[in-house]
C-alpha positions, 0 to 999 in steps of 0.5 A: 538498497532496502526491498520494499513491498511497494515500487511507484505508486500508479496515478490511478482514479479512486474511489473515496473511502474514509477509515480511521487508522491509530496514530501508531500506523499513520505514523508508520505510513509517514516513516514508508512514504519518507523511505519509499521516495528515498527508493524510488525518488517519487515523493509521495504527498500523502501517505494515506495513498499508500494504504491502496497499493498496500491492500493490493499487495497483501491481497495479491500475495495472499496464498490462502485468499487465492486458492479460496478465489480458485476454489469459489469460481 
């Protein structure tokens, strides 16, 4: 079973932000979203849903951007 930095996505209220990706990530984004609903068996519609929870992750892994956090409250 592969260890994939996302487990199911959380259906949660968002805001709407628009962003442009190059069709190299996007591309990217379709091939995770195929693996993750292999590994979790949620298929994921859209694979730009993915680009929030992958944001939290990275930011809620970022040992540098927690001690920064830390050190300015």
């Amino acid at each position: 079973m592969t260890k994939l930095k996302l487990g199911a996505i959380a259906d949660d209220k968002p805001i709407k932000a628009t962003i442009e990706l190059p069709a190299a990530l996007h591309r990217d984004l379709v091939a995770y979203a195929e693996v993750l609903a292999r590994e979790t068996g949620q298929a994921v519609s859209d694979p730009a849903k993915l680009i929030a929870p992958m944001v939290e992750r990275f930011i809620a892994t970022d040992r540098g951007f927690a001690k920064a956090r830390r050190q300015s409250s």
